[in-house]
Backbone as CSV, one residue per row, in Angstrom:
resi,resn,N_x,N_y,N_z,CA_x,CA_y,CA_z,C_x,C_y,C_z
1,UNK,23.503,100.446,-116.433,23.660,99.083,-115.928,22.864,98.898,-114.633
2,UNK,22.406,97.682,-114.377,21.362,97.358,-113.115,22.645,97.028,-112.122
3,UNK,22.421,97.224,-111.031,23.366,97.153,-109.973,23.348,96.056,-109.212
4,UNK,23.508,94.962,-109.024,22.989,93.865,-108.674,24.472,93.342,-107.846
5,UNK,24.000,92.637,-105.956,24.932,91.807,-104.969,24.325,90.802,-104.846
6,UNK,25.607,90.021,-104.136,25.179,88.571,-104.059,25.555,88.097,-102.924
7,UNK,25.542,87.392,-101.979,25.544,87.307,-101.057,25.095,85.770,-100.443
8,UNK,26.164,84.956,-100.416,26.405,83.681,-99.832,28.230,83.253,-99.476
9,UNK,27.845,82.525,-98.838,29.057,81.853,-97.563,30.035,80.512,-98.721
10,UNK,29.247,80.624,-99.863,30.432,79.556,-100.759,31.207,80.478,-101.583
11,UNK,32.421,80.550,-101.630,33.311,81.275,-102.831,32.929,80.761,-104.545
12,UNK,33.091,79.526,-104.165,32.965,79.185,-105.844,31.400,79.397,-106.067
13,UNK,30.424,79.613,-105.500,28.788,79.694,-105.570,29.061,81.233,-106.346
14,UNK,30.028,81.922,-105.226,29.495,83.355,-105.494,29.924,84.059,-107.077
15,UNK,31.147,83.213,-107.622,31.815,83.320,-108.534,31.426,82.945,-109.384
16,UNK,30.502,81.738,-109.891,29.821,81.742,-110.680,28.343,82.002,-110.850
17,UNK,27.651,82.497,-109.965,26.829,83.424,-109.951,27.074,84.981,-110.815
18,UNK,28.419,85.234,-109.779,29.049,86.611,-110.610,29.320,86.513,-112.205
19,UNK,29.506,85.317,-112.345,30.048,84.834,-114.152,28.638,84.851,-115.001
20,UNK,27.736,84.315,-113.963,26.554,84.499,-114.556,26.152,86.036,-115.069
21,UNK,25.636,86.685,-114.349,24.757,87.475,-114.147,25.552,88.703,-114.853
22,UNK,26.991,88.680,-115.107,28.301,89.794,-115.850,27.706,89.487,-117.386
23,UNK,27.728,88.347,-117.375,27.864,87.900,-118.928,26.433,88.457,-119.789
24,UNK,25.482,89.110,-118.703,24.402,89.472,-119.582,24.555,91.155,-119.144
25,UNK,24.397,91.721,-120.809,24.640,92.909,-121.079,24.216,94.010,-120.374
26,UNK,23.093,93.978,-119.311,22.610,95.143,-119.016,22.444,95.202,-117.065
27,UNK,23.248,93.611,-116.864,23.640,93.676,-115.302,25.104,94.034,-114.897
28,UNK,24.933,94.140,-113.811,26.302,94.309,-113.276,26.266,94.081,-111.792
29,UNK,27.863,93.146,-111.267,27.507,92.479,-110.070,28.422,93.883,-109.208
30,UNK,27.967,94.205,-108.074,28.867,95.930,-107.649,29.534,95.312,-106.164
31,UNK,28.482,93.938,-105.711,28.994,93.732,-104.489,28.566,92.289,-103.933
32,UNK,29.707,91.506,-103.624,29.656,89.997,-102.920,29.972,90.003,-101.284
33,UNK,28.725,89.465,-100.925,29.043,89.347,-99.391,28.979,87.444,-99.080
34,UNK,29.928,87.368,-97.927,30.035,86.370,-97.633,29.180,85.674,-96.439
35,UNK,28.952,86.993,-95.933,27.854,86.895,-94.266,26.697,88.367,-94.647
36,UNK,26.442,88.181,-93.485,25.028,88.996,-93.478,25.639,90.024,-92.690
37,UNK,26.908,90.346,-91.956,27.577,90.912,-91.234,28.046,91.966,-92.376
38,UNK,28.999,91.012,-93.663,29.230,92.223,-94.253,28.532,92.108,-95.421
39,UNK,27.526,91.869,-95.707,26.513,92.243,-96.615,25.940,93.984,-95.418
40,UNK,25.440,94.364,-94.719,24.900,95.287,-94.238,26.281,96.035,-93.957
41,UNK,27.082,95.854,-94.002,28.526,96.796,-93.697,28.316,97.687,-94.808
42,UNK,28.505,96.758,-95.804,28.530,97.540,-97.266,27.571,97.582,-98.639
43,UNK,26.199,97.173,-98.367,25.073,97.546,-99.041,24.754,99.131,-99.357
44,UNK,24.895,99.533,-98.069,24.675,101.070,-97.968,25.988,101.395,-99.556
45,UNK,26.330,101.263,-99.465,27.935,102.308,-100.231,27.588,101.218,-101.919
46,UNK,27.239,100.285,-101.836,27.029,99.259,-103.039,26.052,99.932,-103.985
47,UNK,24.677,100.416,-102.849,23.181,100.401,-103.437,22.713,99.366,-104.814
48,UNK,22.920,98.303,-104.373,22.121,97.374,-105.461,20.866,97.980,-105.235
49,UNK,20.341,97.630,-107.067,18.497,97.187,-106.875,18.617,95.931,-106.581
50,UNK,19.369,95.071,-106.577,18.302,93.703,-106.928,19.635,92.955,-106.023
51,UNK,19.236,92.148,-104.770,19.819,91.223,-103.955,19.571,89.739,-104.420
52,UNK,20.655,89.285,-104.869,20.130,87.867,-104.658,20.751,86.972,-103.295
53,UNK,20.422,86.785,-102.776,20.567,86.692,-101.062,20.224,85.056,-100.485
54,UNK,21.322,84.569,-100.390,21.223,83.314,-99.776,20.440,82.893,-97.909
55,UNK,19.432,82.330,-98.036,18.976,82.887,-96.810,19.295,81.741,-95.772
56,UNK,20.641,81.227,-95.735,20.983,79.635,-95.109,22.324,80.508,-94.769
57,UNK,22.498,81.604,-94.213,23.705,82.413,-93.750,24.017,81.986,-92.374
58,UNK,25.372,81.641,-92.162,25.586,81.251,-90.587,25.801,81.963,-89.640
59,UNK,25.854,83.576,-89.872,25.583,84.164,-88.939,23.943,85.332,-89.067
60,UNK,22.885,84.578,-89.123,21.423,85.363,-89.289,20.406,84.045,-90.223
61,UNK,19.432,84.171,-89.406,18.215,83.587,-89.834,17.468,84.277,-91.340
62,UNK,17.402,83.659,-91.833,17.061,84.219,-93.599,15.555,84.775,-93.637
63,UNK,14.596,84.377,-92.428,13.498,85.204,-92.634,13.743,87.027,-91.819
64,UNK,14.456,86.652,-90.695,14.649,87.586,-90.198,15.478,88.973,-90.874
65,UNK,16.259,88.267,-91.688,17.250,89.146,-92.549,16.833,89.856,-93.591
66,UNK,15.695,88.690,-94.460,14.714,89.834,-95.326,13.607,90.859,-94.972
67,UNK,13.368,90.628,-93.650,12.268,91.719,-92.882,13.249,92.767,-92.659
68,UNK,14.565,92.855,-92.218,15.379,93.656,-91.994,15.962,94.879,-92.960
69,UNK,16.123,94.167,-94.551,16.634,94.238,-95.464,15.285,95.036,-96.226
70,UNK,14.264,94.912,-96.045,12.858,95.136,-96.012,12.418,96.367,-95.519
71,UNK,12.735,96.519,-94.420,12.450,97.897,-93.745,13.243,98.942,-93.347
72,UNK,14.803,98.975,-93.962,15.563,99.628,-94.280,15.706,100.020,-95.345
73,UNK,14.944,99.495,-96.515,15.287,99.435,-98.165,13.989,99.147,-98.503
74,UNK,12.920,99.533,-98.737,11.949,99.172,-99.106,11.456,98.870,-100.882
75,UNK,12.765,99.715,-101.355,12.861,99.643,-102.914,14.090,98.259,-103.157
76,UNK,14.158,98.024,-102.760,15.505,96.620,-102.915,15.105,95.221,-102.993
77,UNK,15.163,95.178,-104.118,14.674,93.674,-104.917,15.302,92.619,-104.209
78,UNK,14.850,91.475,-103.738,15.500,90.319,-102.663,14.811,89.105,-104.019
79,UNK,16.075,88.323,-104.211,15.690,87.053,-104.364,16.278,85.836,-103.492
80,UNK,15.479,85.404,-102.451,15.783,84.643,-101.891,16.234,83.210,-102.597
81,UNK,17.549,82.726,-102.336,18.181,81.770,-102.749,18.510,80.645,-101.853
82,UNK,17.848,79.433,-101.960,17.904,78.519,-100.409,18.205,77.147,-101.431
83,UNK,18.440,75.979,-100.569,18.285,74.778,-100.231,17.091,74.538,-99.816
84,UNK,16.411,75.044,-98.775,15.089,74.509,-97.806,14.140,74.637,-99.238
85,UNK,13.264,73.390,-99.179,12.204,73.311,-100.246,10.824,73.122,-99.784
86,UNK,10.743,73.319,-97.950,9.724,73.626,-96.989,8.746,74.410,-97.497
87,UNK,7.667,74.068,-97.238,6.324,75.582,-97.840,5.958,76.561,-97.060
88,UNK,6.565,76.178,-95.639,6.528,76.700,-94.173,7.937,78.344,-94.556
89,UNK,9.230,77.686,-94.853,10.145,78.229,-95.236,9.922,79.563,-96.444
90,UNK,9.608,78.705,-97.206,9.247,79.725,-98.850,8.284,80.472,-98.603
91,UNK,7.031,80.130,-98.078,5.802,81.266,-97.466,6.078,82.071,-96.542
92,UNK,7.385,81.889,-95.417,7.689,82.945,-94.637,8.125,83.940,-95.356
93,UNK,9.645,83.230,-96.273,10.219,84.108,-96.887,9.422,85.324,-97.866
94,UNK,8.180,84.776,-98.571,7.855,85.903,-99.438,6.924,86.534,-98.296
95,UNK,6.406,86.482,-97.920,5.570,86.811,-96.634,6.424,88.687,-96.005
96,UNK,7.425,88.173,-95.996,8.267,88.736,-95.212,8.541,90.006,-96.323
97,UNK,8.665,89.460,-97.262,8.721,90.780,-98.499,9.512,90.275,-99.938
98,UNK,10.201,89.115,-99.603,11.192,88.644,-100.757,10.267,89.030,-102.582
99,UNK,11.157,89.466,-103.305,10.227,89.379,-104.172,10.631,88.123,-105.389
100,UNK,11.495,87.272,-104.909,11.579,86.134,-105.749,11.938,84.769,-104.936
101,UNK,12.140,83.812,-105.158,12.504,82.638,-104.478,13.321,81.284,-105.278
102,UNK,14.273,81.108,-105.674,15.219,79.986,-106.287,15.273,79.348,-105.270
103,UNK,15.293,77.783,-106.001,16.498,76.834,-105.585,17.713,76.893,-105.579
104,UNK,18.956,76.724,-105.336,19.860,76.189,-105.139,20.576,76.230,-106.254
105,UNK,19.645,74.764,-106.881,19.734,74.158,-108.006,19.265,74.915,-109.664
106,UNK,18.496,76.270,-109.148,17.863,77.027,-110.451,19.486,76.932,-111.414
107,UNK,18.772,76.867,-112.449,19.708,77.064,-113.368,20.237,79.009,-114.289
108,UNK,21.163,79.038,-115.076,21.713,80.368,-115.172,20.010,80.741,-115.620
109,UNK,19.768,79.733,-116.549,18.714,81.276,-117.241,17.108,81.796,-116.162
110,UNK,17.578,80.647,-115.613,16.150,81.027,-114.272,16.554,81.855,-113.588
111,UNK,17.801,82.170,-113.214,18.239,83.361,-112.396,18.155,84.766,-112.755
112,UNK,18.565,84.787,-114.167,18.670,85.947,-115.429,16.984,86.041,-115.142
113,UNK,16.315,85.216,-115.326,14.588,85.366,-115.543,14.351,85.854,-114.544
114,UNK,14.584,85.641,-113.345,14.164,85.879,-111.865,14.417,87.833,-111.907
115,UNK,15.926,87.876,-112.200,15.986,89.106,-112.147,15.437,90.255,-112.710
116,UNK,15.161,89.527,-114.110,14.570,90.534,-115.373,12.843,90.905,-114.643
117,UNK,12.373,89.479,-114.106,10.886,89.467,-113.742,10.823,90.627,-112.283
118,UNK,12.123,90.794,-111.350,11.728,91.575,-110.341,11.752,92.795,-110.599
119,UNK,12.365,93.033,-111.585,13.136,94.632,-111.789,12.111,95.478,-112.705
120,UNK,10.448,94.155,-112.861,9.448,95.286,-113.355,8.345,94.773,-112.510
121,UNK,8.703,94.587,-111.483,7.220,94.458,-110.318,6.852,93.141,-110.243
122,UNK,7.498,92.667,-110.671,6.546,90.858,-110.473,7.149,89.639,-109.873
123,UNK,6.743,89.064,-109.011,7.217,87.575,-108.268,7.815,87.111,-109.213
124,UNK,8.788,86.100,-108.690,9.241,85.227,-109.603,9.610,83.658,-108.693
125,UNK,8.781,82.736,-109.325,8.983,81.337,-108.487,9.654,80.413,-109.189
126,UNK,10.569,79.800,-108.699,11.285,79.063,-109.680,10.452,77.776,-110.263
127,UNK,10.109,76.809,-110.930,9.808,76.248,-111.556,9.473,75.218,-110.165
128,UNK,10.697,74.489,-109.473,10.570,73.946,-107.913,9.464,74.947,-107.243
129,UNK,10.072,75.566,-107.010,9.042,76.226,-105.766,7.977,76.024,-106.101
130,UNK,7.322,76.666,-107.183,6.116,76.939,-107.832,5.722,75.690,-107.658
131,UNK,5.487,74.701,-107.696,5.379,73.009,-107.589,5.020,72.924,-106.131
132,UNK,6.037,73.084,-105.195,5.615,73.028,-104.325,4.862,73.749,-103.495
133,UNK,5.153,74.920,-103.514,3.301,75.645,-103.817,1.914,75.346,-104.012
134,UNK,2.373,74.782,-105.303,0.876,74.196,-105.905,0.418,72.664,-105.234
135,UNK,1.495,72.041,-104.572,1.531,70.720,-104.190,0.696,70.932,-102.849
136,UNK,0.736,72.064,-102.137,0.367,72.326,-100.405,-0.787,72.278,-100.018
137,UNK,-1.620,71.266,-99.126,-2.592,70.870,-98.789,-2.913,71.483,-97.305
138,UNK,-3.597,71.319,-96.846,-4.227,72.355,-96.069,-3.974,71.664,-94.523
139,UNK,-2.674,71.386,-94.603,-2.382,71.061,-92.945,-0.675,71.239,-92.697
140,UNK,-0.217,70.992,-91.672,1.309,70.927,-91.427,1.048,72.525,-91.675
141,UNK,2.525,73.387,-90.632,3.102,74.101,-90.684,2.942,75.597,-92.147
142,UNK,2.122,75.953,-92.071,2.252,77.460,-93.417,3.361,78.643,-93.153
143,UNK,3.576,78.308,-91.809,4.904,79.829,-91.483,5.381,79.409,-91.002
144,UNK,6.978,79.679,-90.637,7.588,79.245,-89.280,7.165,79.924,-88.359
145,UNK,7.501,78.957,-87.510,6.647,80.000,-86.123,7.775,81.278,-85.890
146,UNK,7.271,81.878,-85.379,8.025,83.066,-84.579,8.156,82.643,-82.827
147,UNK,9.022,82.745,-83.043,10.092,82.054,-81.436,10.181,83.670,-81.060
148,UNK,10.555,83.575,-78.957,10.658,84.250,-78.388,12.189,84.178,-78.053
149,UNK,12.462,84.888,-77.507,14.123,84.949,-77.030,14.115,83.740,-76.269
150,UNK,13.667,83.579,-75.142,13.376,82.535,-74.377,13.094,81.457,-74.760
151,UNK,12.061,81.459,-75.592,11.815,79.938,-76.182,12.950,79.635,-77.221
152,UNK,13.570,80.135,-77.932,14.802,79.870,-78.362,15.973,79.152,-77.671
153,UNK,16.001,79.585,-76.324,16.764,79.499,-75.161,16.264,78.033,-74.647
154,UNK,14.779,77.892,-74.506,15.101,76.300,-74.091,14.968,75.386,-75.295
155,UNK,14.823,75.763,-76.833,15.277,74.711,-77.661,16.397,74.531,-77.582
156,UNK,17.208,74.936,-77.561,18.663,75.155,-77.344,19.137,74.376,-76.440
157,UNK,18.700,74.677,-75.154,19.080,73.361,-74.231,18.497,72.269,-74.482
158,UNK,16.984,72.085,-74.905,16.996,70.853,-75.278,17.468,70.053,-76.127
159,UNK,18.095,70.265,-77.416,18.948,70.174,-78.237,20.315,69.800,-77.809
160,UNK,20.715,70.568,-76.553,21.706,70.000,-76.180,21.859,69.155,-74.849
161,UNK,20.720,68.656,-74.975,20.358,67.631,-74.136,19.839,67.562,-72.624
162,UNK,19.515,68.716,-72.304,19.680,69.049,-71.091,17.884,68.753,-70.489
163,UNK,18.158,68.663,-68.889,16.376,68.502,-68.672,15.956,69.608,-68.343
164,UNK,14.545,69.167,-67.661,13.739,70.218,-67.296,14.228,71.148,-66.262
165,UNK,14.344,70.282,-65.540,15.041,70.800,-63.726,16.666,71.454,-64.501
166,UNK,17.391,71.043,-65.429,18.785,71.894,-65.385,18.571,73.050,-66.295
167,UNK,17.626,73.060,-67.408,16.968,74.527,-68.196,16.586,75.550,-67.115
168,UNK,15.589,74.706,-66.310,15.579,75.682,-65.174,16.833,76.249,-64.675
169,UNK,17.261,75.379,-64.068,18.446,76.484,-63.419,19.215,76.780,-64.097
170,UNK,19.703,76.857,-65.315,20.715,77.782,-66.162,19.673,79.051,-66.413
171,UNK,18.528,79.026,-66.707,17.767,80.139,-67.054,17.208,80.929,-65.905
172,UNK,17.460,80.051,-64.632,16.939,80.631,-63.099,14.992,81.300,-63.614
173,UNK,14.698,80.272,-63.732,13.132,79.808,-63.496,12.631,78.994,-63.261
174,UNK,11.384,78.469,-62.742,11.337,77.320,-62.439,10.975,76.132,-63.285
175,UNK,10.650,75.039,-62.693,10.833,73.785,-63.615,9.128,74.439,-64.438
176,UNK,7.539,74.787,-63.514,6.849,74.725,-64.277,6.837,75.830,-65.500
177,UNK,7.294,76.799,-65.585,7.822,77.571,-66.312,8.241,77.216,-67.686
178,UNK,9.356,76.598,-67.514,10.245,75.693,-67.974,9.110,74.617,-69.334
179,UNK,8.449,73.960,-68.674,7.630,73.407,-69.067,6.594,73.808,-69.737
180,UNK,5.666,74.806,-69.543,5.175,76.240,-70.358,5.730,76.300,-71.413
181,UNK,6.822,76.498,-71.299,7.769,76.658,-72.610,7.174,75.533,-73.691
182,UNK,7.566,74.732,-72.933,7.647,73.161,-73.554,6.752,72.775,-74.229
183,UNK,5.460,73.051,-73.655,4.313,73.310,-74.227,3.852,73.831,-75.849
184,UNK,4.112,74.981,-75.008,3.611,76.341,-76.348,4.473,75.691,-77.578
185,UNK,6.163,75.224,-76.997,6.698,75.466,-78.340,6.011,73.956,-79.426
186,UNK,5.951,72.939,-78.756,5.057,71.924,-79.477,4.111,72.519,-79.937
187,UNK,3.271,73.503,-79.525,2.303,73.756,-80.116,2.343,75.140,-81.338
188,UNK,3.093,75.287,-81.495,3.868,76.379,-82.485,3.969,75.105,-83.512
189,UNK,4.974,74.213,-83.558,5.340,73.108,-84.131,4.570,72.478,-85.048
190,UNK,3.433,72.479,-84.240,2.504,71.264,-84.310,3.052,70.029,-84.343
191,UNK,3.780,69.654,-83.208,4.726,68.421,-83.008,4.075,67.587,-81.937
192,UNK,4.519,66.260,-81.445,4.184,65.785,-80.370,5.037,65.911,-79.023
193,UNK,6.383,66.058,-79.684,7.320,66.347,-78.676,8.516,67.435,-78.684
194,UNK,9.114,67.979,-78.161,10.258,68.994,-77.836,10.537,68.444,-78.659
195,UNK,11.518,67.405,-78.775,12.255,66.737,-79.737,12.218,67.180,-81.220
196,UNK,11.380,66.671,-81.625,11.023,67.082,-83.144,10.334,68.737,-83.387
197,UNK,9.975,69.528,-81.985,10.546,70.776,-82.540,11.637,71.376,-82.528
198,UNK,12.793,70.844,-81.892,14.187,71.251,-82.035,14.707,70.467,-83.444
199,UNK,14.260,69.839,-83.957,14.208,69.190,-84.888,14.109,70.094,-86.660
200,UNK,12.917,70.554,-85.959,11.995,71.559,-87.360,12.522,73.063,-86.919
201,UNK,13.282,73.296,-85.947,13.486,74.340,-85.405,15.346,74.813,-86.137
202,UNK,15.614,73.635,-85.917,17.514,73.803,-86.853,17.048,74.037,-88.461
203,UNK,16.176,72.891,-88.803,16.057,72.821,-90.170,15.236,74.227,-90.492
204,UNK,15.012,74.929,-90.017,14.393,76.302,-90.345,15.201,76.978,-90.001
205,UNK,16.322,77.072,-89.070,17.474,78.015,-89.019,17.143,78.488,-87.971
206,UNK,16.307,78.282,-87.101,16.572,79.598,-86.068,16.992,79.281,-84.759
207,UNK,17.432,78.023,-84.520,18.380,77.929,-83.446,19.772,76.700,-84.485
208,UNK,21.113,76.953,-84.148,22.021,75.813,-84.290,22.058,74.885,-83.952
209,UNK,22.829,74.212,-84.795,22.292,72.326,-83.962,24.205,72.621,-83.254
210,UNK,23.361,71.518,-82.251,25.067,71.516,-81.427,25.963,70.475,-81.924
């Protein structure tokens, strides 16, 4: 039997996922995590091949989690399972190592397909993705950016509303500093303002909205 976890924050998601993936003869589900906390508690003791891994977890960023999951396990099949239908999102994720990518919305036998297709070396894009893939024109955003601790730190305040002069002093730097920040991170973005990269910055997961 193939050893196969699952790993998302909805009960009834995970349960019929599990109903899924039982009902075909040559899988077997060994382990459901609800967080990314105890997905890594108990992966080790599980050893799936094949993760199907929700990457919209509320405690861990879903690109960060498959680089992780990645270089601890380098034989461990990831199918990333999202909502986000971003090309910025889906290109990080396989980027990062995922070797499949669903919607949400994939249906049972695209999942069954997804799995059968990783477990002999080959991508698997869901029918969505693949679309939007093929749809991507040669501007806007191809990766999420990679944020610094710090620059995380003043989306965050800006998000929660705060100015230049009070980022400064919660972070004890100064205002032009501060502003540096402000800068670069628009330009990571490719935005016009802070605003709408705290904006593209929740909807990619890597800071909370307040």
């Amino acid at each position: 039997m193939i050893k196969i976890a699952i790993t998302d924050d909805h009960p009834l998601l995970l349960e019929g996922l599990k109903n899924i993936i039982n009902a075909h003869e040559d899988f077997e589900v060994v382990g459901m995590y609800s967080s990314a906390t105890e997905l890594f508690h108990h992966i080790a003791t599980d050893m799936p091949l094949v993760l199907l891994l929700d990457i919209n977890l509320p405690d861990a960023n879903g690109i960060d989690l498959v680089k992780g999951l990645k270089e601890s396990n380098k034989d461990l099949k990831i199918i990333a399972f999202s909502v986000h239908n971003e090309f910025a999102v889906i290109n990080s994720i396989l980027n990062e190592g995922a070797n499949a990518y669903l919607q949400k919305n994939a249906n049972g036998d695209e999942i069954l397909a997804a799995i059968s297709a990783v477990l002999v070396g080959r991508r698997y894009l869901c029918e969505k993705t693949q679309t939007i893939l093929n749809k991507k024109v040669e501007m806007g955003l191809r990766q999420v950016p990679k944020l610094t601790r710090r620059e995380k730190e003043v989306l965050t305040f800006v998000a929660q509303g705060m100015t230049t002069n009070q980022i400064a002093d919660s972070l004890f730097i100064s205002s032009h500093t501060v502003e540096s920040h402000r800068k670069n991170l628009m330009e990571k973005f490719q935005t016009k303002s802070v605003t709408a990269a705290v904006k593209s910055a929740i909807e990619y997961g890597l800071i909370r909205e307040t």
